[in-house]
C-alpha positions in Angstrom: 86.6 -58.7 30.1 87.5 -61.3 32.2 83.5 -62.0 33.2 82.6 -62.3 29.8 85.2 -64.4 28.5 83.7 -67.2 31.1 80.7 -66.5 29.9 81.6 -67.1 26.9 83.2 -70.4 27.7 80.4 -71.7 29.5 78.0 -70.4 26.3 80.1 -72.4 24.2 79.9 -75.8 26.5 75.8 -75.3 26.2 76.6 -75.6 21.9 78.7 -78.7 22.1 77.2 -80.6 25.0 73.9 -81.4 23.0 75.8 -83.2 20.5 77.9 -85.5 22.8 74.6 -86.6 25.3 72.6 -89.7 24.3 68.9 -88.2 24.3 67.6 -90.7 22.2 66.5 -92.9 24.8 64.8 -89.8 27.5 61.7 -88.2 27.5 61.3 -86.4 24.4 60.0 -82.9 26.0 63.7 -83.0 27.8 65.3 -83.3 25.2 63.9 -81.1 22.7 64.3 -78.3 25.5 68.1 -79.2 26.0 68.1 -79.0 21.4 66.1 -75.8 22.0 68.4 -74.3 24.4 71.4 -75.1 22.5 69.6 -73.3 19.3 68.9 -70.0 21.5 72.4 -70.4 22.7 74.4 -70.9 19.4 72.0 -67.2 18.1 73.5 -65.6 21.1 76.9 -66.5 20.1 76.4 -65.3 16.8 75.1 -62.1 17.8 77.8 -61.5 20.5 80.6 -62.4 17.7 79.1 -60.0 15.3 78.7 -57.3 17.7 82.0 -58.2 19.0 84.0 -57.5 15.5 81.5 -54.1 14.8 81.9 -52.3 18.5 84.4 -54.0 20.7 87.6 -55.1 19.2 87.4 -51.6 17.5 87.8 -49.8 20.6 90.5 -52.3 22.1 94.3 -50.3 22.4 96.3 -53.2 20.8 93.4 -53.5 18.1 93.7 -49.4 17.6 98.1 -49.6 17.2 97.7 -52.2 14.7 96.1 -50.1 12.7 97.6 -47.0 12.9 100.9 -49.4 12.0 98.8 -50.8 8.5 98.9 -49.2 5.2 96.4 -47.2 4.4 94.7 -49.1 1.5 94.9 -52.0 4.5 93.0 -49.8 7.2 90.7 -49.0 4.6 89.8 -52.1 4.0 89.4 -52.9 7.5 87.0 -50.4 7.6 85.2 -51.6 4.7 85.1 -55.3 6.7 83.1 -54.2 9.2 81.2 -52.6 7.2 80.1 -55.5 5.1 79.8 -57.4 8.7 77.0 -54.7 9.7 75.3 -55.2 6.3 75.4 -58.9 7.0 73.7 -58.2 10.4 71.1 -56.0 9.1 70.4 -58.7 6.0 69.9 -61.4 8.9 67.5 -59.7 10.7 65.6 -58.8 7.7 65.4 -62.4 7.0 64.2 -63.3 10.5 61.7 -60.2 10.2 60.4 -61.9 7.2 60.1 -65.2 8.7 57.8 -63.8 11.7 56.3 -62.2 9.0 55.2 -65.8 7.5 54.6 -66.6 11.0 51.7 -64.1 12.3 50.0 -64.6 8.3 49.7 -68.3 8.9 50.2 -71.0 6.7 48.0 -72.4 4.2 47.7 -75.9 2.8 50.0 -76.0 0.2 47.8 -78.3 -2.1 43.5 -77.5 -3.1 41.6 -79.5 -0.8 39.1 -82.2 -1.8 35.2 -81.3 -1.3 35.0 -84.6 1.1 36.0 -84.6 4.7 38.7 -87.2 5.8 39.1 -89.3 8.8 39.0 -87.5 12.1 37.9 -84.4 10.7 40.7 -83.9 8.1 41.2 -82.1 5.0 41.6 -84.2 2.3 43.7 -83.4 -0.6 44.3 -84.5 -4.0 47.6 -85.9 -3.9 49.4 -89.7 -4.5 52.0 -89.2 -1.9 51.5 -91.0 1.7 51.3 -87.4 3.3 49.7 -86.1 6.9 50.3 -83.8 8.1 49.4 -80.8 11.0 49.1 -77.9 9.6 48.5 -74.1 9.8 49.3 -71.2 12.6 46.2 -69.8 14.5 43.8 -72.4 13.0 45.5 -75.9 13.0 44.2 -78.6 11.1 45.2 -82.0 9.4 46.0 -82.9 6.0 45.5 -86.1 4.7 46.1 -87.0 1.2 44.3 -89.7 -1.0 47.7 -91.5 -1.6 47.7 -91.4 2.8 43.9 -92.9 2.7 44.8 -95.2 -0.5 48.0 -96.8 1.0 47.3 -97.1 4.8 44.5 -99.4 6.9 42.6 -98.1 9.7 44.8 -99.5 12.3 47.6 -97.1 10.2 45.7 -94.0 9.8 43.7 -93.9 13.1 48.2 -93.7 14.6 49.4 -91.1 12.2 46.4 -89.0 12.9 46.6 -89.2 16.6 50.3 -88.4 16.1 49.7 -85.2 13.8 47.2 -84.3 16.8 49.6 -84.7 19.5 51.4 -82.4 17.3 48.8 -79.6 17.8 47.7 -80.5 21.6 51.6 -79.8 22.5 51.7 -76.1 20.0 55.1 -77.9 18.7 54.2 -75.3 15.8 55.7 -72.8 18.5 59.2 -74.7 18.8 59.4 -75.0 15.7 59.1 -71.1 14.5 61.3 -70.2 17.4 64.2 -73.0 16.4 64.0 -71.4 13.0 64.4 -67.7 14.4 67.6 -69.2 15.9 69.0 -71.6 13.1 68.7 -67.9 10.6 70.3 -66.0 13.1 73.1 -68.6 13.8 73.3 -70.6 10.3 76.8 -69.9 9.5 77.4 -71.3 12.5 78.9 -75.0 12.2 76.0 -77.5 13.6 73.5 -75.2 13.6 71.5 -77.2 10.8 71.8 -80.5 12.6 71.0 -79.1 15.9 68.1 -77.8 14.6 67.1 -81.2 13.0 67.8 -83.0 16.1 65.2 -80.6 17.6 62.4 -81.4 14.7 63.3 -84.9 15.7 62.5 -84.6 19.4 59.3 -83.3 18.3 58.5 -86.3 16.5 59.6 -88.5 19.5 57.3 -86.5 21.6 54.0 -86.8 19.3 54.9 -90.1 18.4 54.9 -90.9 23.0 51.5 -88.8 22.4 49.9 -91.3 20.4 51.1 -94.5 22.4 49.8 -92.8 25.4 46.5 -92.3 24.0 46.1 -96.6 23.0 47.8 -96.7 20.0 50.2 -99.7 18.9 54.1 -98.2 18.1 54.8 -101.4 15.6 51.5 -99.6 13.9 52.7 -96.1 13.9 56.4 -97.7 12.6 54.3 -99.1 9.6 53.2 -95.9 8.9 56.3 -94.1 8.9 58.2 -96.8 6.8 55.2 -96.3 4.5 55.3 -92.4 4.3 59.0 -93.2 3.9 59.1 -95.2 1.0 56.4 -93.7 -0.8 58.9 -91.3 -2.4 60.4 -88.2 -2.1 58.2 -85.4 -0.4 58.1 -82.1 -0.1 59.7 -80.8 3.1 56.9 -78.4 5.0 57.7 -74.9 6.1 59.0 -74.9 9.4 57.7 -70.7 10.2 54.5 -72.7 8.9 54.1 -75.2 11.8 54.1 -77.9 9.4 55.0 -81.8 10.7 54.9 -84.2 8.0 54.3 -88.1 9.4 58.0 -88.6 8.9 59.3 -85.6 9.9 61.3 -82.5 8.8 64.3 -84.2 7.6 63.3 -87.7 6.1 66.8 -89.0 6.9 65.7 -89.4 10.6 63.1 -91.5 9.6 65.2 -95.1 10.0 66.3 -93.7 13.9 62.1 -92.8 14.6 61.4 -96.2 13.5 63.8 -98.2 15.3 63.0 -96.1 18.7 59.1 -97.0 17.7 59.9 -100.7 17.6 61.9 -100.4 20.8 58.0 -99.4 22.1 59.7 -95.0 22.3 61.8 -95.5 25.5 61.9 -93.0 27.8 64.6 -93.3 30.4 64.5 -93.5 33.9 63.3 -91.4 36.2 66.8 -90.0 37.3 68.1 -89.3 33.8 64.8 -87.7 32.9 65.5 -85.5 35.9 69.2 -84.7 34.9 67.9 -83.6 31.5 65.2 -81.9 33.0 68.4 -79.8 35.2 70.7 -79.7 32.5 67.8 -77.4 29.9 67.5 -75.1 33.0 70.3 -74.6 33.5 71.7 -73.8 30.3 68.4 -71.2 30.7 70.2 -69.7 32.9 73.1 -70.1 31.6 72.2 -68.3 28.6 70.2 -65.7 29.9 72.9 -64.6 32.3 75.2 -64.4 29.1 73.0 -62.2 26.9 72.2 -59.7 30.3 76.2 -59.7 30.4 77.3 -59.3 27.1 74.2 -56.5 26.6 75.8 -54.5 29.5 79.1 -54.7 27.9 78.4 -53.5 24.6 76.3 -51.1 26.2 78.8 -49.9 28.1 81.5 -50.2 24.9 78.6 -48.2 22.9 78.6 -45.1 25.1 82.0 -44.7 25.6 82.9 -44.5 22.2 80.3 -42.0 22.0 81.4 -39.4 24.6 84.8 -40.3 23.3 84.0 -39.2 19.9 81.5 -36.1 22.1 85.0 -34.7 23.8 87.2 -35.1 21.0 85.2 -33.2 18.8 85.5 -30.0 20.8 89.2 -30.4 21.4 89.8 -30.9 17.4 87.9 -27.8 16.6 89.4 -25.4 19.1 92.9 -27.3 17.8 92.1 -26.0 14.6 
């Protein structure tokens, strides 16, 4: 028990240490692996709390005295606690079921496409709101509205375009289905929302880098962003979709993009880049030695109870 309690401790250092490191100012693939690992860690701990409360402190001596020491209407509705705690289990995997559902269908464009091809190949669609957008699963594509081609220049639309594309050329579609697997499995979790919009945000760092590296202006792509911004209030894409609006999942990051754009997206220093680099594999590791330990003991917790219940079976009926 021992083991797994510093596993647990050191599970629960991968959670909080995102949200105390400045990773504004690294490369944006570093940090949206360190986000990314603190999502897949904060499901684990979630899954090893539930499991924890259904098999384990069931089976613990102190937990079993207690009990026999309650009132029966209390042990009854003991009982009835862990059973609502396995229904919640099972209605959270449903959920994620249904979201890798939406996932392997694909999305769609939520709006009827124009018959007119846009710039760079994109769909064009009927709508007054400064929106682009990459879109789509298996087939990716982008969407640009006539209130996009309407309110920005060339100079405007040639940067949000390569930044939707460096969208697709880095699959952040992938990232973003998998940080939503883990924010369903681990939303009652405090932080689990912001972690997971820190993580959209890193994304938006990483295409925005994209399109600087491939010769386009940052003060350009700001003007864009400010203009998406204040065109009004949008509708936020499906994240099991793979959809990245120009200003991102949660438009209240959009003032932090733009002031990092204007700063020309700094990236850090070589040495810090490494220690993010070191610190996402090893909370990896860190996490995948937690879930092979925490599997083996509720493994083991499972099959004890059950030749426990096998052997005391026998003994009851010869008793009687």
């Amino acid at each position: 028990m021992s083991r797994l309690a510093v596993w647990a401790a050191l599970l629960g250092a991968a959670i909080v240490l995102p949200h105390l490191a400045p990773l504004d100012r690294v490369r944006p693939v570093g940090a949206a692996a360190v986000w990314a690992s603190a999502l897949a860690a904060r499901a684990a701990a979630a899954i090893g709390l539930v499991l924890t409360a259904v098999i384990c402190l069931p089976d613990t001596p102190r937990f079993a005295h207690r009990v026999r020491e309650l009132p029966h209407q209390v042990v009854t509705g003991v009982g009835d606690t862990r059973l609502a705690l396995g229904g919640l289990a099972f209605l959270t995997l449903t959920a994620v079921a249904h979201r890798l559902r939406a996932c392997l269908r694909g999305a769609r464009t939520p709006l009827r496409p124009l018959p007119l091809t846009g710039p760079g190949g994109s769909i064009v669609v009927g709508d007054r709101e400064v929106l682009m957008a990459a879109v789509g699963w298996r087939q990716r594509s982008i969407v640009v509205s006539a209130g996009a081609l309407a309110a920005l220049d060339d100079d405007e639309l040639a940067a949000g375009l390569a930044h939707e594309q460096g969208h697709i050329a880095r699959a952040h579609h992938w990232w973003q289905a998998s940080a939503e697997v883990c924010r369903l499995l681990a939303r009652w979790l405090p932080g689990t929302t912001r972690a997971a919009d820190e993580l959209a945000f890193q994304l938006e760092r990483a295409a925005d880098v994209w399109a600087i590296e491939h010769d386009h202006d940052p003060v350009v792509l700001a003007s864009a962003v400010c203009k998406a911004a204040l065109a009004g209030p949008i509708r936020e894409p499906d994240p099991t979709g793979g959809a990245h609006h120009l200003i991102g999942r949660s438009p209240t990051y959009a003032g932090r993009r733009v002031r990092l754009l204007l700063e020309g997206c700094p990236t850090g220093t070589r040495g810090r880049n490494l220690a993010v680099r070191t610190a996402a594999l090893a909370m990896t590791v860190l996490i995948t030695g937690a879930t092979l330990t925490g599997t083996a003991h509720f493994g083991t917790t499972v099959i004890r109870c059950h030749v426990t219940a096998t052997c005391a079976h026998p003994m009851q009926s010869a008793h009687r």
